[in-house]
N, CA, C and O of each residue as an XYZ file, in Angstrom:
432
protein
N       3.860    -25.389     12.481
C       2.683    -25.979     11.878
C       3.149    -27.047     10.894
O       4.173    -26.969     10.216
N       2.185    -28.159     10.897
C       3.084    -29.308      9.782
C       2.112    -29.122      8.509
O       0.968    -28.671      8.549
N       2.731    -29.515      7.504
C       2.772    -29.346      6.251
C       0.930    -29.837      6.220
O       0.272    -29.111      5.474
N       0.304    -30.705      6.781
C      -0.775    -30.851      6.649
C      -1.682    -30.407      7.180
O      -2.813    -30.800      6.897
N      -1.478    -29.533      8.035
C      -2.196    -28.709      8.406
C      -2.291    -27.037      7.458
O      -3.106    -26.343      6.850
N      -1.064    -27.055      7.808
C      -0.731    -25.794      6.282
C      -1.839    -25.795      4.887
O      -2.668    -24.930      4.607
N      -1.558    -26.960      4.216
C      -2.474    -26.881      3.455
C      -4.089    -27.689      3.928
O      -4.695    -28.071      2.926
N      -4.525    -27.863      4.724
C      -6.082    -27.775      4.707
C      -6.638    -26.887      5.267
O      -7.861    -26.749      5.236
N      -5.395    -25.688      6.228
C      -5.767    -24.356      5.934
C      -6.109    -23.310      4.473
O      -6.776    -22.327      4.150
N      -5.410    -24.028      4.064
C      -4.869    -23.223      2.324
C      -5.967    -23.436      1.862
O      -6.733    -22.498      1.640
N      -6.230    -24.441      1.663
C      -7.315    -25.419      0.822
C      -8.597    -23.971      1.326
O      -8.968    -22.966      0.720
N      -8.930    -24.528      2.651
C     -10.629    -23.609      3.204
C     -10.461    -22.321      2.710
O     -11.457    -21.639      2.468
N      -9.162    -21.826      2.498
C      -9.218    -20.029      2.213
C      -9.659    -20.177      0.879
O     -10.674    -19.618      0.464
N      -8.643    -21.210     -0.092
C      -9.305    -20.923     -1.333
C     -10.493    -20.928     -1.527
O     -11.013    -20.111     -2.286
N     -11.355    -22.095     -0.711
C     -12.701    -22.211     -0.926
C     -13.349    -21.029     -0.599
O     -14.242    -20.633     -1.347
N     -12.990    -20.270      0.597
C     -13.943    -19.471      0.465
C     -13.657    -18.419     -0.317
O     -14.690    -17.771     -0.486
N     -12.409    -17.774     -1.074
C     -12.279    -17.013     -1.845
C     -12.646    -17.596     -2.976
O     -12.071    -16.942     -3.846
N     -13.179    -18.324     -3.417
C     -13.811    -18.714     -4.629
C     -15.246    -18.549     -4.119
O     -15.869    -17.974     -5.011
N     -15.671    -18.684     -3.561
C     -17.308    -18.708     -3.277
C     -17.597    -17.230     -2.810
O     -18.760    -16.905     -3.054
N     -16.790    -16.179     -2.158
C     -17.028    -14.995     -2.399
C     -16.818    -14.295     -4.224
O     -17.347    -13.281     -4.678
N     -15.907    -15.234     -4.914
C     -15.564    -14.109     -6.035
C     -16.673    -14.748     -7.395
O     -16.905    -14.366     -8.542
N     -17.278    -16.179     -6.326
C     -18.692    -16.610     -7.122
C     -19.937    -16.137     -6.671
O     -20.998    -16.731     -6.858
N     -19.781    -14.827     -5.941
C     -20.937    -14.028     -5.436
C     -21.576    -13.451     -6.739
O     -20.808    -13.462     -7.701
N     -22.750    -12.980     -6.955
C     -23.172    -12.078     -7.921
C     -22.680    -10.698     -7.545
O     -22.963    -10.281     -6.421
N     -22.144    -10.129     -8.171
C     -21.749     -8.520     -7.451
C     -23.230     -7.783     -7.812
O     -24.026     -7.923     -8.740
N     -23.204     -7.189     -6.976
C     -24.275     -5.984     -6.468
C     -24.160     -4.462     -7.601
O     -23.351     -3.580     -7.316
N     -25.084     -4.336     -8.879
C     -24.874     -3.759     -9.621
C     -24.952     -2.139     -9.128
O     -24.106     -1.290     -9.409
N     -26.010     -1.951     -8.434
C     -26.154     -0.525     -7.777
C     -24.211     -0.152     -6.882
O     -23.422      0.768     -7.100
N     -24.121     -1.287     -5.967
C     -22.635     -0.796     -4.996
C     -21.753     -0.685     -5.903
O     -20.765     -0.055     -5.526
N     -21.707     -1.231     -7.473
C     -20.749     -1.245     -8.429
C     -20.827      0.226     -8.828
O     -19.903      1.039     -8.797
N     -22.115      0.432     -9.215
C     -22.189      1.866    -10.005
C     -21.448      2.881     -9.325
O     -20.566      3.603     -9.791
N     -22.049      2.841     -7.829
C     -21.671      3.883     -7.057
C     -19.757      4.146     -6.955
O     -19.026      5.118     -7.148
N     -19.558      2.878     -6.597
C     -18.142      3.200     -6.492
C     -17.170      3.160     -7.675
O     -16.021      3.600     -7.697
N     -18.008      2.405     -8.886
C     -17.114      2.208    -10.189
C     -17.491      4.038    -10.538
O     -16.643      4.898    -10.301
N     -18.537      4.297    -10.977
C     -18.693      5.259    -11.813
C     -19.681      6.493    -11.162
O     -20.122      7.485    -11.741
N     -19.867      6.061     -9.730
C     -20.149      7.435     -9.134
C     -19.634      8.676     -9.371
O     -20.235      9.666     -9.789
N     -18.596      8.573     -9.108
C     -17.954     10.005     -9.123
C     -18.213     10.710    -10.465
O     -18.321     11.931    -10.347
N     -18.321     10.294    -11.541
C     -18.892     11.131    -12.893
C     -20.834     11.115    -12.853
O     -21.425     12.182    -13.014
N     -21.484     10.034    -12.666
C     -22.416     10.050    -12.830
C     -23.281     10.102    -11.968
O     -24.355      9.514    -12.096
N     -22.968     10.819    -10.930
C     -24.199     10.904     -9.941
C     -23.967     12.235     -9.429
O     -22.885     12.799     -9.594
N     -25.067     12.831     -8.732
C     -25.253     13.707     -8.796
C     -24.828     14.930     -8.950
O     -25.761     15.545     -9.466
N     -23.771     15.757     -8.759
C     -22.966     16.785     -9.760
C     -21.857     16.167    -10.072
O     -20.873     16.873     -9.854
N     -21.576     14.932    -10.576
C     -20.776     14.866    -11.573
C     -20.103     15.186    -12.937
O     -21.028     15.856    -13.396
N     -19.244     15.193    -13.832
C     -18.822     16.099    -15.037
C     -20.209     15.670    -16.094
O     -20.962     16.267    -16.864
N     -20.003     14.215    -15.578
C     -20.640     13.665    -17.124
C     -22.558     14.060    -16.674
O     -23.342     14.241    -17.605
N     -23.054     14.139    -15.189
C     -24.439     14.845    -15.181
C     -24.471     15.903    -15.978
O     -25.234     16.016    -16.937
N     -23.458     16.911    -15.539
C     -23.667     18.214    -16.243
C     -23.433     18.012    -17.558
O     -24.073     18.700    -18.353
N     -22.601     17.165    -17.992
C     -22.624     17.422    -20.063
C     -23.687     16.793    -20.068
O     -24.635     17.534    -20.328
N     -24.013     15.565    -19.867
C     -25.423     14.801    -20.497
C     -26.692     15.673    -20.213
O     -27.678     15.474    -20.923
N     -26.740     16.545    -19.312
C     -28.167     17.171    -19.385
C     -28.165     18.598    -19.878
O     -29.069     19.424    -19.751
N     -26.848     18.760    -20.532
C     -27.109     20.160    -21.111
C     -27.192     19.646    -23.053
O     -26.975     20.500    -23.912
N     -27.431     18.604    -23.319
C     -27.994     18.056    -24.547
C     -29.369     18.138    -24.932
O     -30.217     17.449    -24.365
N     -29.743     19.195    -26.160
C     -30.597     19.911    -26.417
C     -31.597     18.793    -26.385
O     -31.244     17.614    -26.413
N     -33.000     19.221    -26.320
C     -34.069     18.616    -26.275
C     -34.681     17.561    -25.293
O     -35.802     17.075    -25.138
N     -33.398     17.411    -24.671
C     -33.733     16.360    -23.582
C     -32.511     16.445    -22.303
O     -31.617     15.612    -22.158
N     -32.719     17.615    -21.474
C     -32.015     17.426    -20.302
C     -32.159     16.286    -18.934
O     -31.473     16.025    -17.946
N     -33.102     15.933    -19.353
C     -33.531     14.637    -17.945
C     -32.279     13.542    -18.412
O     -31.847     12.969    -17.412
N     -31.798     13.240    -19.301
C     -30.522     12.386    -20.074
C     -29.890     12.519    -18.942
O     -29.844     11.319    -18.674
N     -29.183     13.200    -17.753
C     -28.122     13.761    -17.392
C     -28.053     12.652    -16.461
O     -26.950     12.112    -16.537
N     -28.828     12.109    -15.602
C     -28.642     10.895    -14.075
C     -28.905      9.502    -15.093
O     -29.663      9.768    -16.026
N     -28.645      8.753    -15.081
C     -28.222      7.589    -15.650
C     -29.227      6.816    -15.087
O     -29.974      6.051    -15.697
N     -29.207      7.147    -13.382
C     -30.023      6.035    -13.259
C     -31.346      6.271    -12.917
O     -31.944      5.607    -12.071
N     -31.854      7.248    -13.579
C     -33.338      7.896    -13.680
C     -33.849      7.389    -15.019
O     -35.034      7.083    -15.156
N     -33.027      7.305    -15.937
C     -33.208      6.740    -17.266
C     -33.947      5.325    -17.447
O     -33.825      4.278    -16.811
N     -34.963      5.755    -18.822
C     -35.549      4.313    -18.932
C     -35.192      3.973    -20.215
O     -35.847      3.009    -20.612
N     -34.387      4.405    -21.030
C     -34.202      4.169    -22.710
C     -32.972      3.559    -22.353
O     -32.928      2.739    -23.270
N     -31.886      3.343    -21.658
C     -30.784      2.358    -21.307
C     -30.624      0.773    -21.266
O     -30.988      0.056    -20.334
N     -30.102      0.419    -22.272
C     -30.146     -1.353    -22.689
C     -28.708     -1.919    -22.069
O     -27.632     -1.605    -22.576
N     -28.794     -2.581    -21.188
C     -27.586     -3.226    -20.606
C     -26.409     -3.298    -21.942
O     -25.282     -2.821    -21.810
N     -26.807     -3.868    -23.031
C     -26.053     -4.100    -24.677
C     -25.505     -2.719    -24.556
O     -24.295     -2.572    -24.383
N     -26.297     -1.711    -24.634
C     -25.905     -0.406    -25.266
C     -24.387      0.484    -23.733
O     -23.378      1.187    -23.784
N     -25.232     -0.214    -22.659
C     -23.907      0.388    -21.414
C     -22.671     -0.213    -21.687
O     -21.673      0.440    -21.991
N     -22.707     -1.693    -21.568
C     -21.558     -2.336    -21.884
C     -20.748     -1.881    -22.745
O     -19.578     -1.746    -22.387
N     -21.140     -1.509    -24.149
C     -20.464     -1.086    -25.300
C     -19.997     -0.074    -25.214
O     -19.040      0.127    -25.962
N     -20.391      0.959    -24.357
C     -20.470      2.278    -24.814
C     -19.535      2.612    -23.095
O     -19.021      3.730    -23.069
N     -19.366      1.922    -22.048
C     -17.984      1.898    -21.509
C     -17.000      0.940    -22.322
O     -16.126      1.767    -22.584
N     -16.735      0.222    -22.668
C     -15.795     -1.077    -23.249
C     -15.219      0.182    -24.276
O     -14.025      0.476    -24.224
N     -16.109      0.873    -25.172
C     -15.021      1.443    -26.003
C     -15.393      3.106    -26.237
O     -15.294      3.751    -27.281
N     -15.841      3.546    -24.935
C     -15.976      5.314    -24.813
C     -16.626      5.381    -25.570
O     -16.718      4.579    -26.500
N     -17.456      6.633    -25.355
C     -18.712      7.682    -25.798
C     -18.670      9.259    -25.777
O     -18.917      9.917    -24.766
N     -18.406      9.675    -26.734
C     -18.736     10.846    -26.324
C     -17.282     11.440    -25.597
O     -16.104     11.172    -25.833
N     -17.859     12.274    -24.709
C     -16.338     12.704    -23.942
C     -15.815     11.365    -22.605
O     -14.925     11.575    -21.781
N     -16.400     10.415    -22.672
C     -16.112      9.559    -21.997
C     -15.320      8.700    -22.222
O     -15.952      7.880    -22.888
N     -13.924      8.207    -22.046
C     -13.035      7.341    -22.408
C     -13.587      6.005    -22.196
O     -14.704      5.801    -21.719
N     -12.639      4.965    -22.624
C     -13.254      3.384    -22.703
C     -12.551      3.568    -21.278
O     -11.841      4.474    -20.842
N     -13.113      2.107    -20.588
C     -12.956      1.602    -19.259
C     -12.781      0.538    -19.319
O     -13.815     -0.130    -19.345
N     -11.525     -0.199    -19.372
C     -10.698     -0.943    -19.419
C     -11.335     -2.278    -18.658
O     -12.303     -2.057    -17.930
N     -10.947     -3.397    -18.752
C     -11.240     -4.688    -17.767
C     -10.101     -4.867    -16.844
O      -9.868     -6.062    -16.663
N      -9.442     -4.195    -16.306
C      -8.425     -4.285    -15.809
C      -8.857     -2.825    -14.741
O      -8.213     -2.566    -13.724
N      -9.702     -2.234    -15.081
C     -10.241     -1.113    -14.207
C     -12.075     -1.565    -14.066
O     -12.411     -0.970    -13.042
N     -12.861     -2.031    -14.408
C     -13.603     -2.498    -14.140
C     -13.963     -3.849    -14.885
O     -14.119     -3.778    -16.104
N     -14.131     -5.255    -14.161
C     -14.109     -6.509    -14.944
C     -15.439     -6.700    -15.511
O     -16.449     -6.153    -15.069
N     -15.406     -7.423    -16.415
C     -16.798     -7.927    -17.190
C     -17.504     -8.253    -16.102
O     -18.436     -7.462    -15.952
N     -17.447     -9.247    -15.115
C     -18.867     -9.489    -14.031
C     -19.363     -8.137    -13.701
O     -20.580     -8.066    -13.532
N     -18.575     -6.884    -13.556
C     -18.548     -5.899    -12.467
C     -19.588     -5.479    -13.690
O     -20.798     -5.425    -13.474
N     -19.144     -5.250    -14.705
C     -19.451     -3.924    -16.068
C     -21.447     -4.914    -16.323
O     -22.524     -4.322    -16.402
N     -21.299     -5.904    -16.359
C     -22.602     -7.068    -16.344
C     -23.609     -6.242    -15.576
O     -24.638     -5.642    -15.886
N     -22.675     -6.505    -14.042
C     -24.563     -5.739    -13.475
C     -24.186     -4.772    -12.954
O     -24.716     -4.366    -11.920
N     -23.160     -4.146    -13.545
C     -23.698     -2.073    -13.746
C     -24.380     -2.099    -14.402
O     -25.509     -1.802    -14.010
N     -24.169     -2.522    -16.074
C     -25.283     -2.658    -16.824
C     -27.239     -3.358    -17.114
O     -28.176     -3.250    -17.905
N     -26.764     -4.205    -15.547
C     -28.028     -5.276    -15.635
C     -28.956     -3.629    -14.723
O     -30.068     -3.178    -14.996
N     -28.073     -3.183    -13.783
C     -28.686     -1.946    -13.038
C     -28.878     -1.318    -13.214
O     -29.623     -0.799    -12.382
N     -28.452     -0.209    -14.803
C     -28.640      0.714    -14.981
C     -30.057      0.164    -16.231
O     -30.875      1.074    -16.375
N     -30.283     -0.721    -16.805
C     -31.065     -1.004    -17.835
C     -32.370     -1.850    -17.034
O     -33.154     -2.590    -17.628
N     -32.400     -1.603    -15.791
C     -33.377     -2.269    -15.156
C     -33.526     -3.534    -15.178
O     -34.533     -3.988    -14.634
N     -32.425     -4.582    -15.904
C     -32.904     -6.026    -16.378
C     -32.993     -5.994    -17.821
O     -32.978     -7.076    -18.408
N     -33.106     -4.652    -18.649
C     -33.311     -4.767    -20.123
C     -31.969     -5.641    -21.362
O     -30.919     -5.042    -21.597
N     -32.100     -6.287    -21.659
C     -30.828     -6.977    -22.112
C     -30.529     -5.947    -23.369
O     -29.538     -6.113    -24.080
């Protein structure tokens, strides 16, 4: 292959790996696979969050209507509770954006 062909192959991949990683990510497919495994349905963190007195419905995250995208972000970025922080290097700010845009319905 000659060198100019090489790169205006190169070139189209980047383009389209930039225009996939300029996709909006999908906040629900994030949840599920970022933070399913604790928070959905018998997960650790269902069972602690709904055995908190006065209000067991707390426990599914995404049944919740008192959840502010502000308040998710923060409260993975630097742990809650028995929940450790979650790193950007384990889930990135776009990703952590619309978990949070999903779990707060749009609520900023």
């Amino acid at each position: 292959m000659n060198i100019v062909k090489g790169c205006i192959i190169a070139l189209g991949l980047m383009v389209t790996a930039t225009s996939a990683l300029s996709a909006e990510p999908d906040g629900k497919a994030l949840y599920t696979h970022r933070c399913g495994m604790c928070h959905q349905s018998i997960g650790m963190a269902v069972q602690i969050l709904s055995r908190r007195p006065n209000d067991p419905s707390k426990g599914l995250l995404e049944q919740r209507a008192d959840l502010s995208a502000e308040f998710t972000f923060v409260a993975v970025r630097t742990g809650i509770g028995n929940m450790p922080r979650i790193s950007r290097a384990e889930v990135s700010d776009p990703e952590l954006t619309a978990i949070a845009l999903y779990l707060s319905r749009g609520k900023p």
